[in-house]
C-alpha positions in Angstrom: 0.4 26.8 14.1 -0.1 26.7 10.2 -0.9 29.6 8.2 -4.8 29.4 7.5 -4.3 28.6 3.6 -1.7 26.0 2.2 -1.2 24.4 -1.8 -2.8 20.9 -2.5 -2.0 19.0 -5.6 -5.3 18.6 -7.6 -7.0 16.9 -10.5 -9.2 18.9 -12.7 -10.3 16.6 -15.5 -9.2 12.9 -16.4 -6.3 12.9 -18.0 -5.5 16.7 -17.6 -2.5 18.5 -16.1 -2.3 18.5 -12.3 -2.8 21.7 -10.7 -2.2 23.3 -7.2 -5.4 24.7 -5.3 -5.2 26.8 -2.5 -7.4 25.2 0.6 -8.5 26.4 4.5 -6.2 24.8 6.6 -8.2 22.8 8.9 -8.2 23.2 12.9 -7.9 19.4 14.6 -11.1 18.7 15.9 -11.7 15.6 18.6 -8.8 12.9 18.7 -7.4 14.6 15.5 -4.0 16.3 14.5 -2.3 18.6 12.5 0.4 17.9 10.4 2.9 19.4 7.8 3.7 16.9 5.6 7.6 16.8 4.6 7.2 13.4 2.4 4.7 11.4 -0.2 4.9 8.6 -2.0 3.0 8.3 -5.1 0.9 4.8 -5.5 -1.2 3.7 -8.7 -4.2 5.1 -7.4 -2.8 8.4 -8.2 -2.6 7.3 -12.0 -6.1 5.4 -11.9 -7.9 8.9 -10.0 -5.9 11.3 -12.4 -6.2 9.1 -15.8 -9.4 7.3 -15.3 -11.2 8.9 -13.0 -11.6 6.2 -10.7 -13.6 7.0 -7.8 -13.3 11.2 -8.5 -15.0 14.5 -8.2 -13.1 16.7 -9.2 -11.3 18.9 -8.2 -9.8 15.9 -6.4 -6.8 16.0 -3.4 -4.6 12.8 -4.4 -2.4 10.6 -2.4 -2.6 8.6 0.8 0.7 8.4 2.4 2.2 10.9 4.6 5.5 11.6 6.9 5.9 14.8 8.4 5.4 16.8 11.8 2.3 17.2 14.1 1.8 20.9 14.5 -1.3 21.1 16.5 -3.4 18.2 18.5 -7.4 18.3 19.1 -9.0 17.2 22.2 -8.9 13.8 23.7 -5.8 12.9 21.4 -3.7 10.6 24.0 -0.6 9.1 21.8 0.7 12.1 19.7 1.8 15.8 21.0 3.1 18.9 18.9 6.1 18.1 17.4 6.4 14.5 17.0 7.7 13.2 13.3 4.7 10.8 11.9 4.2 8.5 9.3 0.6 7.3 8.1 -1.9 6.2 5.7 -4.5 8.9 5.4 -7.0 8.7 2.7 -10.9 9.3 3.9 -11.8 13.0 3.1 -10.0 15.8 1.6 -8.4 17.1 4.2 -6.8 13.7 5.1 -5.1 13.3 1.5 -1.9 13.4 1.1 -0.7 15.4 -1.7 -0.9 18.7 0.2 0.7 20.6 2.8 -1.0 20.1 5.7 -3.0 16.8 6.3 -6.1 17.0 9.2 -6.5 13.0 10.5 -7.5 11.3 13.3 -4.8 10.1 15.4 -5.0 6.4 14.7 -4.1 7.1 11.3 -0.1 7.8 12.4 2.5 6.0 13.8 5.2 7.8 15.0 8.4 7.3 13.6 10.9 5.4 15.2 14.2 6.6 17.0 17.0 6.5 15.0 15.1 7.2 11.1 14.0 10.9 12.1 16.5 11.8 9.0 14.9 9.1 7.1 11.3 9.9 6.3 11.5 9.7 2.8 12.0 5.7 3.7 9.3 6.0 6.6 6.6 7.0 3.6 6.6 4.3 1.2 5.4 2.2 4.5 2.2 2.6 5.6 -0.5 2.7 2.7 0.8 -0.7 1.4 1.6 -2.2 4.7 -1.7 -2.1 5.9 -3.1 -3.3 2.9 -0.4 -6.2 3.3 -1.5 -7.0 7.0 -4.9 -6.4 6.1 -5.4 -8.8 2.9 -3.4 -11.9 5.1 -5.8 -11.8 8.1 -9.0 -9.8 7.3 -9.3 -11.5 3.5 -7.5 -14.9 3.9 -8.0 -15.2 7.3 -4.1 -16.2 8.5 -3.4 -15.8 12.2 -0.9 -12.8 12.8 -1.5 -12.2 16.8 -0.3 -9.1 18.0 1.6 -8.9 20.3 3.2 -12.1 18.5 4.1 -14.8 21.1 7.3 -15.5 21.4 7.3 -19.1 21.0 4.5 -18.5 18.0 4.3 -20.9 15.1 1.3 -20.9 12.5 -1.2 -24.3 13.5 -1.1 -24.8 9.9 1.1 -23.9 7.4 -0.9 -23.4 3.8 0.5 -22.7 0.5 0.9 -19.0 0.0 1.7 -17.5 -3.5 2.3 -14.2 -3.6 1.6 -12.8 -7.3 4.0 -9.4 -7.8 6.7 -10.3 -4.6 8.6 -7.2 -5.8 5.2 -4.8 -5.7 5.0 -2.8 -3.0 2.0 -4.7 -1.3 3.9 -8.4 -2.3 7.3 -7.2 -0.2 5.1 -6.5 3.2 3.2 -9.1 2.6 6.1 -11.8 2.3 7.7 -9.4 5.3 4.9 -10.2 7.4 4.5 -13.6 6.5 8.0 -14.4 7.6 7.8 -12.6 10.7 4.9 -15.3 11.6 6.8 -17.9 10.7 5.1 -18.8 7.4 7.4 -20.8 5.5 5.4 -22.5 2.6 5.9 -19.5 0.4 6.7 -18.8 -3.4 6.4 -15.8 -5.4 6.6 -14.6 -8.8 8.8 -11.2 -9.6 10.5 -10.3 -13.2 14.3 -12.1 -12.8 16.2 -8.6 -11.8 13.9 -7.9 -8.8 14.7 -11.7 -7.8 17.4 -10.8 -5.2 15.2 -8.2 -3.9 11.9 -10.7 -3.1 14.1 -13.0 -1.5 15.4 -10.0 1.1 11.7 -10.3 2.3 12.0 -14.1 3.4 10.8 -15.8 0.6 13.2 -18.8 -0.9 11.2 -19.4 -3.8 10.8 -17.2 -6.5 9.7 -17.8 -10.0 9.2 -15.7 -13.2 6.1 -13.8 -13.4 5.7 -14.3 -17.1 6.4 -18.2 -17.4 3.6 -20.2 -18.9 0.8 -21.2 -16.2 1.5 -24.7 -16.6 4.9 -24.2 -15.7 3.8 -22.6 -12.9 1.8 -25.1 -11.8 4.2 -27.6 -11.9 6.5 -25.2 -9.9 3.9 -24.5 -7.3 3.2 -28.1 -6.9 6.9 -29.4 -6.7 7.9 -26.3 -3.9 4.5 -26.0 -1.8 2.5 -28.3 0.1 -1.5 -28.3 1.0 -4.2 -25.3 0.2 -3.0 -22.3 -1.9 -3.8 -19.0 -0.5 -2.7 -16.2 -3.4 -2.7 -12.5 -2.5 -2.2 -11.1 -6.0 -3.2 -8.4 -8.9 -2.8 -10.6 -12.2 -6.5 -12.3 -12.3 -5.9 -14.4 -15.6 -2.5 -16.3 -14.7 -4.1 -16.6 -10.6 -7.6 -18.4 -12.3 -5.8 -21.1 -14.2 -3.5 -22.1 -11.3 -5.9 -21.4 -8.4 -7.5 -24.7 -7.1 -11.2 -25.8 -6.0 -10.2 -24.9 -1.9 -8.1 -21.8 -2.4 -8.4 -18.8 -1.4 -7.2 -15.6 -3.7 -7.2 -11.7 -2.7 -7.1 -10.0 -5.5 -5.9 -6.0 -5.9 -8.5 -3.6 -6.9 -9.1 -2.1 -9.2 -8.8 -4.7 -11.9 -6.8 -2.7 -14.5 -8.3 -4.2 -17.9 -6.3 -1.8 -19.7 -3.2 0.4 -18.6 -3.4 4.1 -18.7 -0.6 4.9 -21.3 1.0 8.1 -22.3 -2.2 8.3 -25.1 -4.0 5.2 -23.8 -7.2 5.8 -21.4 -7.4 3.1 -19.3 -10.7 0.4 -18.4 -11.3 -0.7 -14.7 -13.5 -3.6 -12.9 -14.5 -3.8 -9.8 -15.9 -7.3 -9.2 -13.0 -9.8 -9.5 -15.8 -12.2 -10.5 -16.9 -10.5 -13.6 -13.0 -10.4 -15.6 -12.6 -13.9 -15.5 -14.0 -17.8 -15.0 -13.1 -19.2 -11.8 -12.9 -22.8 -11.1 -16.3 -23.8 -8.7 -14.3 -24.2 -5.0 -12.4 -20.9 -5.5 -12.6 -18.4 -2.9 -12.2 -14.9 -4.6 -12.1 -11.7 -2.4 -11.4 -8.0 -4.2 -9.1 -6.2 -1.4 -10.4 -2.5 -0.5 -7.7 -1.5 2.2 -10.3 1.5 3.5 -12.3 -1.4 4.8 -9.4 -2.1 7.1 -11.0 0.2 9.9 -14.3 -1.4 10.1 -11.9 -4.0 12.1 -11.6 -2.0 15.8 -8.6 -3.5 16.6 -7.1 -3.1 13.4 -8.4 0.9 13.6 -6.8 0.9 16.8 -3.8 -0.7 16.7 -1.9 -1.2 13.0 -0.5 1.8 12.5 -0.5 3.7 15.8 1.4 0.6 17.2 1.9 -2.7 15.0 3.7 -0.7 12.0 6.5 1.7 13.8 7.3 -1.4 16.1 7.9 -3.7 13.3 9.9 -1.0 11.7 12.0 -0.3 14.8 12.7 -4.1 15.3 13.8 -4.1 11.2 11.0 -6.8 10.9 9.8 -4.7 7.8 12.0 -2.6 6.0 11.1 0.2 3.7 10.2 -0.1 0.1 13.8 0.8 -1.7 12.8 4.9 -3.3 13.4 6.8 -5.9 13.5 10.5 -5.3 11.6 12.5 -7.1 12.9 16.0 -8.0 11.3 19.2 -8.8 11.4 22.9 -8.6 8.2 23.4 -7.1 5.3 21.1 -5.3 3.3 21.1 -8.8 6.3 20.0 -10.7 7.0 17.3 -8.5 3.7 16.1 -8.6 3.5 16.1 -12.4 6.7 14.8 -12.5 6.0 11.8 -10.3 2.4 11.0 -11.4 4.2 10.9 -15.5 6.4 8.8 -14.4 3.8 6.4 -13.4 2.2 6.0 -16.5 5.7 5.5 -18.0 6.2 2.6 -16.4 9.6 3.7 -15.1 9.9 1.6 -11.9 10.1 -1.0 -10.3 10.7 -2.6 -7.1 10.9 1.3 -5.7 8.5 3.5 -4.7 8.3 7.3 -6.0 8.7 9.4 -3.2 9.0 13.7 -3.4 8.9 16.3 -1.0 5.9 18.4 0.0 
């Protein structure tokens, strides 16, 4: 059993250094467990809680993915025992963030990890946060059939234009992943031209550069892809002028109107219809992955058993990481969380030990 303090990574103040506070360690209650987290990954929420406050009261526990060991189990918990290497999105409460030592979640926030990648957590981690939101955006949000379990002789009863904006993001890798997976074909996606060998590992034939004009675009989209245009995506100016009366766009929040830089605070929205004009027949949805448990069988199902099966079968496959090194848990977290507002990656995740 854990000791009864451990460290958590903290903000203080927006924009301030990072610093560790010492917290109780929690005992699972009901369907909850225990576990010592070996492995995060750092996301941009990190930079938008840390430099802009976003959603904060500080202090304020940061991150939301987790891989590590379950050291103690509640009552009723029926999938997980002591001992068992997990990986999850945990993000409700303070004791289910990630950026500490020991994280306190209910069950169905953990999949367990596969045989075969127990030496591998530190690929297991960039998974869940951005897979869920990936799974979550394409059904919940643009309403595309993904039946689990999928039937083997499956095929999508329609096969809409789907334009994923960012292919070599995080979310825009699962989300092409999964699309393949179902059989969705009428894809294109944007990337910057070194990440283009990378979107295409995730199934997608088509890929075009993320900064040509929008009428290029257009042309592109049109000449490659047939019927409605569904576009999961974070860039809300290029998206309005290609997006069509009859499409349907998920957009990433927030809506960064302004990057936090290294002297730079940066300027959020949260309504997707108030940073640009849309065309009258658009269908604009904001994507708030939290909201993916008001769906039960999402809550039940997604990451205790859709997520580590898909990553057994090598239907998904990890966000490619960069390590991030450190002399101590604080350093780490600085490290990572300056790298961020650098810039200094792409198509990888940032991932650090605990």
């Amino acid at each position: 059993m854990a000791s009864t303090m451990h460290q958590a990574v903290v903000t203080v103040a927006k924009r301030a250094p990072l610093q560790i506070k010492h917290l109780p360690t929690p005992k699972p209650a009901s369907k909850e467990v225990l576990v010592r987290v070996l492995w995060t990954a750092s996301t941009p929420l990190d930079l938008h809680q840390a430099d802009g406050g976003l959603l904060v009261k500080h202090p304020q526990v940061l991150g939301d993915g987790v891989a590590g060991r379950v050291v103690a189990i509640g009552p009723d918990v029926t999938i997980l025992k002591e001992n068992d290497l997990v990986f999850g999105f945990t993000f409700r409460n303070e004791k289910e963030k990630a950026q500490q030592e020991y994280v306190c979640a209910s069950e169905n926030l953990f999949g367990k990890v596969p045989s075969g990648w127990e030496d591998r957590l530190s690929e297991c981690v960039t998974v869940p946060n951005n897979f869920v939101t990936a799974w979550n955006t394409l059904s919940n949000l643009l309403g595309l059939a993904l039946p689990w379990p999928k039937p083997p002789t499956f095929k999508p009863s329609t096969d809409p234009r789907i334009l994923v904006w960012g292919g070599s993001s995080s979310v825009g890798q699962y989300a092409l992943q999964i699309l393949s997976y179902y059989s969705y074909r009428n894809l294109i996606a944007t990337a910057s031209p070194r990440n283009f060998g990378l979107v295409k590992e995730c199934g997608v034939a088509h890929v075009i550069p993320y900064n040509s004009p929008a009428a290029d675009l257009k042309k592109e989209i049109e000449a490659r892809l047939e019927g409605k245009l569904d576009l999961p995506g974070r860039s809300v100016e290029p998206i309005a002028e290609i997006a069509e009366a009859g499409a349907k766009v998920a957009i990433m929040l927030p809506v960064v109107i302004r990057d936090a830089a290294e002297h730079v605070e940066p300027e959020y929205e949260m309504d997707v219809g108030e940073v640009v004009g849309w065309r009258e027949g658009v269908e604009v949805k904001g994507v708030r992955t939290h909201f993916y448990l008001d769906d039960p069988f999402l809550a039940s199902r997604l990451q205790p058993e859709i997520m580590p099966t898909l990553l057994a079968q090598g239907m998904v496959r990890p966000n490619r990481q960069k390590i991030v090194e450190g002399a101590t848990l604080l350093e780490r977290a600085q490290k990572a969380l300056d790298m961020l507002r650098r810039k200094e990656v792409s198509g990888e995740r940032l991932v650090w030990q605990i």
